[in-house]
N, C-alpha and C positions, 0 to 999 in steps of 0.2 A: 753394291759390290757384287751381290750374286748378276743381276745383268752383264757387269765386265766380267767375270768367270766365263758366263756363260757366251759371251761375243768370245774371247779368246779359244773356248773351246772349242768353238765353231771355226777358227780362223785353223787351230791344229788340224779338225776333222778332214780339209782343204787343204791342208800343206803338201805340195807335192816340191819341194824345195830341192830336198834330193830324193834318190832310187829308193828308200827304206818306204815311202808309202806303196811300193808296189807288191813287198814281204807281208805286209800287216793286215789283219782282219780286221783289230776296232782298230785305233789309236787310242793310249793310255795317258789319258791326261792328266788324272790327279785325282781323289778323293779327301772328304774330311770336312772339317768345320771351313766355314770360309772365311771366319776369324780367331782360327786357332793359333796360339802363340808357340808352337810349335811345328816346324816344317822337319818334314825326312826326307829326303833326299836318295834314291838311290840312282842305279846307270842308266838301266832302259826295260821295257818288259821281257818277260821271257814268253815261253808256250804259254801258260797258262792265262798268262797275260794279256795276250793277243786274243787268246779266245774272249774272253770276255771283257776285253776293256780296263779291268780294274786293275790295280797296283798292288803288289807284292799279296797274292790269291793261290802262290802253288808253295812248293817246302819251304820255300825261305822266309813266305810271306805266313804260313802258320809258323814259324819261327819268331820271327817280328810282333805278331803278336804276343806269344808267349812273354820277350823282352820287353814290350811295352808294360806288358802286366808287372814285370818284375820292378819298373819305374813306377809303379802306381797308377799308368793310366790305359785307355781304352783305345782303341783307333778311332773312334769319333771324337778324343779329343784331341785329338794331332790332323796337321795337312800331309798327306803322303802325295809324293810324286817322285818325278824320275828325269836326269839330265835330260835323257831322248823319250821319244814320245813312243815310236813306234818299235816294232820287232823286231830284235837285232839278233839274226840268222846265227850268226858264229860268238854272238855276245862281246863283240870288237867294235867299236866305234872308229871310224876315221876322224883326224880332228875338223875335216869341212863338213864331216855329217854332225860335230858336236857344233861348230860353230852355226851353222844352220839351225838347231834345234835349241839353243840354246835362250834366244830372243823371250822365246815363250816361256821360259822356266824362271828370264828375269824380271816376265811383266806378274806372272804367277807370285813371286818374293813382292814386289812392288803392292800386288793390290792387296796381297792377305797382312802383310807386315806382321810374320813374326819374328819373335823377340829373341828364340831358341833356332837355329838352323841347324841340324842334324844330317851333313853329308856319309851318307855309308858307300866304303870303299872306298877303292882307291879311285878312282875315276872320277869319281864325284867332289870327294874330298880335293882333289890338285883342282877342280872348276872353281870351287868355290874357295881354295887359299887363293888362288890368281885373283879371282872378280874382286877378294878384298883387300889383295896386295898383303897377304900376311905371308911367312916365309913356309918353304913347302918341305914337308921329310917323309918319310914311308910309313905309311898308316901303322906300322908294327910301333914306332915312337911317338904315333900322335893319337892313337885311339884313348877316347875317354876325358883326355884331355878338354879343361875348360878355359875359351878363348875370348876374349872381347873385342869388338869391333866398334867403331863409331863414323856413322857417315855424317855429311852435311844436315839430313833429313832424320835421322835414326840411330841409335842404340841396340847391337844384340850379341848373343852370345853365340860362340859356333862351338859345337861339340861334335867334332869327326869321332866317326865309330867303323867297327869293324861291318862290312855287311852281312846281314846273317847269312847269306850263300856260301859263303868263306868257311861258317863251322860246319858245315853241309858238305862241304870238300874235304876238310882236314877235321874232324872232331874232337882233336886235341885244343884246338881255339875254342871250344864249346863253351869250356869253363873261364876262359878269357873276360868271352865274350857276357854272358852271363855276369860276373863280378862287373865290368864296365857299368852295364844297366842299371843294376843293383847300386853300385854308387851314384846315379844320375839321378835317382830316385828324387835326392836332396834339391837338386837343380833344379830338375824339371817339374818338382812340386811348388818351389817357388813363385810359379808362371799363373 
């Protein structure tokens, strides 16, 4: 598996699909176990991101961790990544640049298979109710939320969350957000 990782990462490195690899310094493809039963999901890198490659690495990402922790686990034992792969200048995605970027994020689900899918935000959450055809509503009535899915090949859970850039903007969500995790605890120790 770590080989197909590694070919797809190499195929993102080379993605020139649309204009977004001409913004980007690395490309952020994803970190974490590479059979970890949990994936997070968020929209795309930010600054911090771009500089270094890695996934949620500037406030929102020491946020994330903090949330992890409040679940009981570590980023090593989750897969983090992101809709889009590369820098998104104004933090807007077009939907040809999502559908573009997208391919990669489905072969990433495919080869890690896990059991737990964690989309934060809004963006990411309306991707992944579309890809599995569940009905879609404003993350403010679906956060925390525990959802079941079942494909031909698989079984998982999808728990849309708030992304933590969200309590970063409005700090009133802080405590929201916080309590969500706190409750997933139960969930996501399950795994």
């Amino acid at each position: 598996m770590k080989d197909d990782l590694s070919r797809l990462k190499k195929k993102v490195e080379d993605c020139r699909k649309c204009k977004l690899w001409k913004t980007r310094n690395k490309p952020v493809f994803g970190e974490g176990s590479d059979n970890a039963k949990i994936m997070l999901i968020g929209l795309g890198p930010g600054y911090h991101e771009n500089l270094g490659g890695r996934p949620f690495v500037g406030a929102a990402g020491k946020l994330l961790t903090e949330l992890l922790t409040l679940a009981g686990r570590q980023r090593e034992d989750v897969y983090i990544t992101n809709i889009m792969k590369c820098y998104l200048p104004n933090n807007r995605p077009t939907e040809k640049q999502i559908k573009a970027c997208t391919p990669y994020l489905n072969e990433q689900v495919e080869l890690i298979k896990p059991t737990i899918i964690m989309p934060l935000g809004n963006i990411a959450n309306r991707y992944i109710f579309n890809k599995f055809q569940l009905p879609l509503a404003p993350i403010g009535k679906l956060h925390g939320k525990i959802l079941s899915i079942s494909t031909l090949l698989s079984q998982a859970t999808i728990i849309p969350m708030y992304h933590p850039a969200a309590a970063l903007r409005n700090p009133r969500l802080k405590d929201i957000i916080k309590i969500d995790w706190k409750q997933m605890a139960q969930a996501l120790n399950n795994e």
